[in-house]
N, CA, C and O of each residue as an XYZ file, in Angstrom:
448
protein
N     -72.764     46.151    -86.742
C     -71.587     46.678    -87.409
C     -71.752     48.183    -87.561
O     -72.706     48.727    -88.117
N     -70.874     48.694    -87.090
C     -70.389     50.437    -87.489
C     -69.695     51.014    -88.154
O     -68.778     51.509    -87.499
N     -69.640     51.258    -89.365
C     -68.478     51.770    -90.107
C     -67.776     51.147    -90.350
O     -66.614     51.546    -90.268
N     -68.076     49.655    -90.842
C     -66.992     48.457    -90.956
C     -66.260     48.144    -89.553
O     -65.168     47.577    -89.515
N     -66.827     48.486    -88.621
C     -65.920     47.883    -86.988
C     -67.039     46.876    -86.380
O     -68.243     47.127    -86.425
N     -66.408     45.545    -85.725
C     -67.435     44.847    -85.450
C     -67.183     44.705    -84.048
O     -66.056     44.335    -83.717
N     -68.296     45.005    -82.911
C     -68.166     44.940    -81.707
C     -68.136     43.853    -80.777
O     -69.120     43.753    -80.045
N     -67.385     43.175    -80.674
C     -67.114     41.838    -79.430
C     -66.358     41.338    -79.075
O     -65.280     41.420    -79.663
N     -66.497     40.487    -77.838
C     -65.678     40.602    -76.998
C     -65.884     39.408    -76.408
O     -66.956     38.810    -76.502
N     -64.617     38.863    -75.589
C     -64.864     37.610    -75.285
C     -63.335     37.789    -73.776
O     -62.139     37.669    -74.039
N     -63.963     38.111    -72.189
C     -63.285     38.520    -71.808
C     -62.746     39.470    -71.898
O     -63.369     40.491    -72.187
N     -61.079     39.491    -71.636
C     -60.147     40.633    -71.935
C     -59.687     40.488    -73.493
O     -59.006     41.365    -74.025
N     -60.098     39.354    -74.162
C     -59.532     39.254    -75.582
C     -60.666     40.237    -76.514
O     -61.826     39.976    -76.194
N     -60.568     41.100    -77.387
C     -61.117     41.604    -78.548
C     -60.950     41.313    -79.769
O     -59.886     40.715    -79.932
N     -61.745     41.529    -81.046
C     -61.476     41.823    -82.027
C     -62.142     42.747    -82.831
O     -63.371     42.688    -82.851
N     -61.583     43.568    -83.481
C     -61.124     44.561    -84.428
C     -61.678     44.237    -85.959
O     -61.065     43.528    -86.757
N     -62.711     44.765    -86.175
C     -63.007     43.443    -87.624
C     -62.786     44.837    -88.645
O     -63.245     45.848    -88.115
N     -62.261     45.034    -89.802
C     -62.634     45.951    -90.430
C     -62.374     45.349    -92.459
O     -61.459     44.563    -92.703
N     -63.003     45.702    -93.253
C     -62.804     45.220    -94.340
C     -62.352     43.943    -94.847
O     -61.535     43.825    -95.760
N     -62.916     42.978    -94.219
C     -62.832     41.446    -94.043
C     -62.000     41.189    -93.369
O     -62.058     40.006    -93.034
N     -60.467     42.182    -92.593
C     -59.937     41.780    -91.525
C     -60.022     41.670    -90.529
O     -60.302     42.713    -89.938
N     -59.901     40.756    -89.902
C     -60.051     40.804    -87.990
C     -58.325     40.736    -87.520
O     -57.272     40.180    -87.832
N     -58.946     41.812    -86.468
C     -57.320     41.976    -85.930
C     -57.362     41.637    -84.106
O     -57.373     42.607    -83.348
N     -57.376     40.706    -83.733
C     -57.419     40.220    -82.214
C     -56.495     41.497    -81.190
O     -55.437     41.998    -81.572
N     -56.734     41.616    -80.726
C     -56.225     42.241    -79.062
C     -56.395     41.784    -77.384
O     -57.488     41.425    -76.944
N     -55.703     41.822    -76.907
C     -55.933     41.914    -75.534
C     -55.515     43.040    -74.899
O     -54.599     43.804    -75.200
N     -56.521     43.076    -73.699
C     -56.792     44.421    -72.750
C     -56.108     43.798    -71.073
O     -56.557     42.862    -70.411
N     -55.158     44.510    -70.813
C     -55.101     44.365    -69.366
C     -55.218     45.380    -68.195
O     -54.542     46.382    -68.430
N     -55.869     45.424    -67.011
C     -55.394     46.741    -67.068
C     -54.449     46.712    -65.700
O     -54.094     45.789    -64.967
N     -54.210     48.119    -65.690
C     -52.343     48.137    -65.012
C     -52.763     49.936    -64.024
O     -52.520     51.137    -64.148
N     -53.351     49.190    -63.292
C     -53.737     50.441    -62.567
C     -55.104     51.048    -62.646
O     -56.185     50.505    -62.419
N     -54.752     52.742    -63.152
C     -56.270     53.299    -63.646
C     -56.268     53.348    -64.951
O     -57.221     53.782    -65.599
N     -55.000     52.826    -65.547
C     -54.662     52.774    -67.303
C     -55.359     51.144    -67.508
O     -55.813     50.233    -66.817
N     -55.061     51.529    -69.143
C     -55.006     49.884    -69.476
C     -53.882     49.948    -70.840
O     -53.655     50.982    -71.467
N     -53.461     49.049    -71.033
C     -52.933     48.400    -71.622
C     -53.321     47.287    -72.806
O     -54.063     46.347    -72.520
N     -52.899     47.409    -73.847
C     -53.441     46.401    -75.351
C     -52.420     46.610    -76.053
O     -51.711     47.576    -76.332
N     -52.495     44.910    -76.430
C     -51.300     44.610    -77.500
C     -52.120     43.587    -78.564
O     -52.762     42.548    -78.413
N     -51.732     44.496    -79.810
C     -52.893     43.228    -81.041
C     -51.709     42.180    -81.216
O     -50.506     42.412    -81.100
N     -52.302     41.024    -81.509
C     -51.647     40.148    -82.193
C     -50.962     40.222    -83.240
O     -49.805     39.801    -83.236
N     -51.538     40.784    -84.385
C     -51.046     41.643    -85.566
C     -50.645     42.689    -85.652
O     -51.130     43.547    -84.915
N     -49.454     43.090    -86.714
C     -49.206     44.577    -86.649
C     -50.435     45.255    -87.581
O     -50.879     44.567    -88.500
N     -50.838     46.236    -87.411
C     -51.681     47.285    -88.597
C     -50.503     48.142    -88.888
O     -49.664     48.621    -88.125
N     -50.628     48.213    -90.041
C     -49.816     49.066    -90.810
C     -50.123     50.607    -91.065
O     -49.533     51.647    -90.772
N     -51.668     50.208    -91.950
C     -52.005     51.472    -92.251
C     -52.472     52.665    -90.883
O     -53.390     52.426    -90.098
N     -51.677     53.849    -90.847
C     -52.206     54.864    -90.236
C     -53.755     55.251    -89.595
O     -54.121     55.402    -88.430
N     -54.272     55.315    -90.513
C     -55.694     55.559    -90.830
C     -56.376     54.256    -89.857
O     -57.179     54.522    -88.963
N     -56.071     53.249    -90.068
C     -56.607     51.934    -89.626
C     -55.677     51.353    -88.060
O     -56.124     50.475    -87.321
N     -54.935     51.761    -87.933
C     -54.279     52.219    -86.603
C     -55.592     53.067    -85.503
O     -56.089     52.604    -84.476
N     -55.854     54.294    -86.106
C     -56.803     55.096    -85.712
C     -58.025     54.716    -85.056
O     -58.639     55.117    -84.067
N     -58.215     53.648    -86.079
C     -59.890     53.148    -86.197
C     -60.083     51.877    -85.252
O     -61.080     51.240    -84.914
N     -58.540     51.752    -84.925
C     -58.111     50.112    -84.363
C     -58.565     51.205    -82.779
O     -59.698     51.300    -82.305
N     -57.552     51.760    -82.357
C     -57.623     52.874    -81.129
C     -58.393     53.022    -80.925
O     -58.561     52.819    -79.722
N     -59.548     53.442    -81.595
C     -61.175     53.541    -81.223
C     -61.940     52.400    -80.585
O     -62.267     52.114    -79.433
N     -62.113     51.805    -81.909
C     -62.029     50.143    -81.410
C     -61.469     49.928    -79.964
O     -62.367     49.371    -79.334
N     -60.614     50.083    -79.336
C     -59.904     49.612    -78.087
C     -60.467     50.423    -77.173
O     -61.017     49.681    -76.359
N     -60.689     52.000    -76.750
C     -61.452     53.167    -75.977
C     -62.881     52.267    -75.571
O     -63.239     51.751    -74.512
N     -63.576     52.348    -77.082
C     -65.057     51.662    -76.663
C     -64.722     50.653    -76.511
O     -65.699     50.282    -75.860
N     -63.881     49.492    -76.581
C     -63.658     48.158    -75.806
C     -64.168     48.425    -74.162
O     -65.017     48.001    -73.377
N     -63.033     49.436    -74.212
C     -62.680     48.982    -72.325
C     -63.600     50.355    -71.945
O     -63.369     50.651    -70.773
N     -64.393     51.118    -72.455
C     -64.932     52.389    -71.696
C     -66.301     52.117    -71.999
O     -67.100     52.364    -71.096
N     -66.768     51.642    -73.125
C     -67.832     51.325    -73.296
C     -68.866     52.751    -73.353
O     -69.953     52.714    -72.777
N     -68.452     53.894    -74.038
C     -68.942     55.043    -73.683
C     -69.243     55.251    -75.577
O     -68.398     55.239    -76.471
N     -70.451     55.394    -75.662
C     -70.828     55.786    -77.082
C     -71.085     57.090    -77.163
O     -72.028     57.270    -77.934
N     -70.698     58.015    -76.745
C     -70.450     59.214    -76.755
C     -68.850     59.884    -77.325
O     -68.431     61.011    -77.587
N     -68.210     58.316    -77.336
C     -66.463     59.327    -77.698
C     -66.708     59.640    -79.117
O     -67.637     59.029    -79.645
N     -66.194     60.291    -79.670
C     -66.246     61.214    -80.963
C     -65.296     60.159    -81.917
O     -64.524     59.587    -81.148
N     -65.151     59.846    -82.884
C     -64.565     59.080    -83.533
C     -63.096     59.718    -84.398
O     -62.030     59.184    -84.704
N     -63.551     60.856    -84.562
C     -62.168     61.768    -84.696
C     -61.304     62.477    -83.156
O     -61.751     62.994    -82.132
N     -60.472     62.301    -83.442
C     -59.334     62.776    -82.286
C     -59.234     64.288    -81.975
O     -58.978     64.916    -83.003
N     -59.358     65.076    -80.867
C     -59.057     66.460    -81.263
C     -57.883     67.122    -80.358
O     -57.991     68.089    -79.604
N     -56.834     66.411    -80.610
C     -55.183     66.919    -80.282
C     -54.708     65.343    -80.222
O     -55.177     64.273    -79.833
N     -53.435     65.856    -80.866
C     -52.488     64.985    -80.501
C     -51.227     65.519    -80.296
O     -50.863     66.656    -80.594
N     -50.156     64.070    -79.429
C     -49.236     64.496    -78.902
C     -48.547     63.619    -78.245
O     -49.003     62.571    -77.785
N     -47.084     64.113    -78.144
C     -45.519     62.757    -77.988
C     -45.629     62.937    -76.017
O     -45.610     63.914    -75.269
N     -45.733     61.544    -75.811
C     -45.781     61.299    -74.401
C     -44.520     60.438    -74.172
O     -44.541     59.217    -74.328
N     -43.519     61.064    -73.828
C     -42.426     59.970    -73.309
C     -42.100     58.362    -74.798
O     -42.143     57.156    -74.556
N     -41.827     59.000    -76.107
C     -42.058     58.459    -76.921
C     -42.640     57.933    -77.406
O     -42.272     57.498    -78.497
N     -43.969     57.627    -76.881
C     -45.729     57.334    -77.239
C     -46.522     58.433    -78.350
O     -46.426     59.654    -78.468
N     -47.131     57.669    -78.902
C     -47.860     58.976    -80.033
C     -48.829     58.944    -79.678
O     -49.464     57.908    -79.876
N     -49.458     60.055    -78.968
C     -51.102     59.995    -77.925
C     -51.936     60.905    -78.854
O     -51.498     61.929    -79.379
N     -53.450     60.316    -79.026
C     -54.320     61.029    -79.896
C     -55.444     61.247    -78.418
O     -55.639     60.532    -77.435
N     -55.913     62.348    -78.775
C     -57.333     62.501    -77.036
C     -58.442     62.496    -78.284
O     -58.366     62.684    -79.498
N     -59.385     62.219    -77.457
C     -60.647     61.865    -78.048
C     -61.790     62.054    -77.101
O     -61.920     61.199    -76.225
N     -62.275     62.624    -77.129
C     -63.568     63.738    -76.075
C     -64.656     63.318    -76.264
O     -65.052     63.388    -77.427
N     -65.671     62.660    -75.134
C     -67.128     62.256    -75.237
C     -68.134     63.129    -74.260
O     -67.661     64.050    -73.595
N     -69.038     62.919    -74.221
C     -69.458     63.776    -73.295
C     -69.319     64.500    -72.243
O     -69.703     65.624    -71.921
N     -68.410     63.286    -71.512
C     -68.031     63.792    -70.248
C     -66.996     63.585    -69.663
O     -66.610     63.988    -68.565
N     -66.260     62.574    -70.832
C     -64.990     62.554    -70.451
C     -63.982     62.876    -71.460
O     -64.286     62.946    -72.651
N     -62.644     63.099    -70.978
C     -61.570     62.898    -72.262
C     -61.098     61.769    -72.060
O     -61.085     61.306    -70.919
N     -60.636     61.125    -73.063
C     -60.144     60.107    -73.242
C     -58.509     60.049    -73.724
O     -58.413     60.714    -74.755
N     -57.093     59.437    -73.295
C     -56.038     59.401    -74.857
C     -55.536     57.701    -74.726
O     -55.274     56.936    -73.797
N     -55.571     57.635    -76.015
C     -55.150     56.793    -76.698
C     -53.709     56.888    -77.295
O     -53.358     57.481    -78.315
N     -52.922     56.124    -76.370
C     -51.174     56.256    -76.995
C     -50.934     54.833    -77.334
O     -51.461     53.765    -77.025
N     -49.473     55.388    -78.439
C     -49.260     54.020    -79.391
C     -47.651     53.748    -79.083
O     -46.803     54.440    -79.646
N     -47.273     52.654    -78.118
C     -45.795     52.480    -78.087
C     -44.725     52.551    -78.927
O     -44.951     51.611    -79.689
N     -43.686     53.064    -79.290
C     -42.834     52.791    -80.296
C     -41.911     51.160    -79.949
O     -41.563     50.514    -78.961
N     -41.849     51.089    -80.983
C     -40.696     49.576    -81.250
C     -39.047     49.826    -81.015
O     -38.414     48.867    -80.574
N     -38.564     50.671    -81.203
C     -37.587     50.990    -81.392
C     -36.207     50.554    -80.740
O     -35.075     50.817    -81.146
N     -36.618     49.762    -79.538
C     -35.647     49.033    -78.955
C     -35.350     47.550    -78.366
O     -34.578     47.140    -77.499
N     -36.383     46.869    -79.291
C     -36.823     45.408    -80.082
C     -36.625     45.006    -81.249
O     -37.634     44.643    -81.852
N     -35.713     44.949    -81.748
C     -36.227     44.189    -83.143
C     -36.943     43.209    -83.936
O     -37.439     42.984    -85.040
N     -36.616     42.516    -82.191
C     -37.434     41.015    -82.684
C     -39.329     41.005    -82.881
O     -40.194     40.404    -83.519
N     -39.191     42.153    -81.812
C     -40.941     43.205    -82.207
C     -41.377     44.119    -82.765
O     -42.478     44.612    -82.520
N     -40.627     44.488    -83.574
C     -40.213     45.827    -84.490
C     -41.909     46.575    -84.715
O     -42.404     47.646    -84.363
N     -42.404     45.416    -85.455
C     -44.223     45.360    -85.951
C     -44.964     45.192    -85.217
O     -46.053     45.442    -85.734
N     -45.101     44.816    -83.972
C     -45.690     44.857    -82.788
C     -46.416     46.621    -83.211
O     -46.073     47.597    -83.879
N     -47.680     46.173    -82.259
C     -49.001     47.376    -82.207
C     -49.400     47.158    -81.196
O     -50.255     46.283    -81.061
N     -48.833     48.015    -79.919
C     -49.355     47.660    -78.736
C     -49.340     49.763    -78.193
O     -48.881     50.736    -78.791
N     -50.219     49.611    -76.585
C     -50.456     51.099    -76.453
C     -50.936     50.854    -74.943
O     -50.804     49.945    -74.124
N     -51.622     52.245    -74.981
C     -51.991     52.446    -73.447
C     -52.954     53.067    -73.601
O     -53.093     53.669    -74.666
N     -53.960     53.138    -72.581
C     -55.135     54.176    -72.572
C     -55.301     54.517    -71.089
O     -55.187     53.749    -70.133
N     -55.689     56.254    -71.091
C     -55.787     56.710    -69.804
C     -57.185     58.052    -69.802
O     -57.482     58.632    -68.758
């Protein structure tokens, strides 16, 4: 355990463990991107963040990314945070809902 995040994996399915919650995801990937949609919505901001991280070291497996973000920024209505490890950059974008209702709370994204 790291900072309340618990690391494993089972396949393309994850989970997200933080303050007695576990929050499931799946990873697909769709090219040189990937793609993740949690099962659950996260609400809190902050824990959004920590979820994103969570998902980078899922699929990059690079313990070098920095755990704070250093820029962010609107990609084609995506909210993209970059996150820099040794040798690579990393961003982490978060889809908007906005033209679903029936998924309104949906927490799904992209990584490139």
């Amino acid at each position: 355990m790291t900072h309340g995040v618990v690391l494993y994996a089972k396949g393309t399915e994850f989970t997200f463990a933080r303050a007695g919650a576990n929050y499931q995801y799946t990873v697909v990937q769709t090219g040189e991107n990937y793609t993740f949609k949690f099962a659950q919505p996260v609400n809190d901001s902050v824990v959004k963040l920590q979820a994103g991280y969570h998902v980078l070291q899922s699929i990059y497996q690079d313990s070098s990314i920095n755990k704070q973000y250093t820029e962010a920024y609107i990609r084609e209505r995506a909210r993209c945070y970059v996150f820099d490890s040794r040798f690579y950059t990393y961003s982490l974008c978060f889809l908007p809902n906005d033209f679903n209702i029936k998924y309104k709370d949906r927490f799904w994204g992209f990584t490139t």
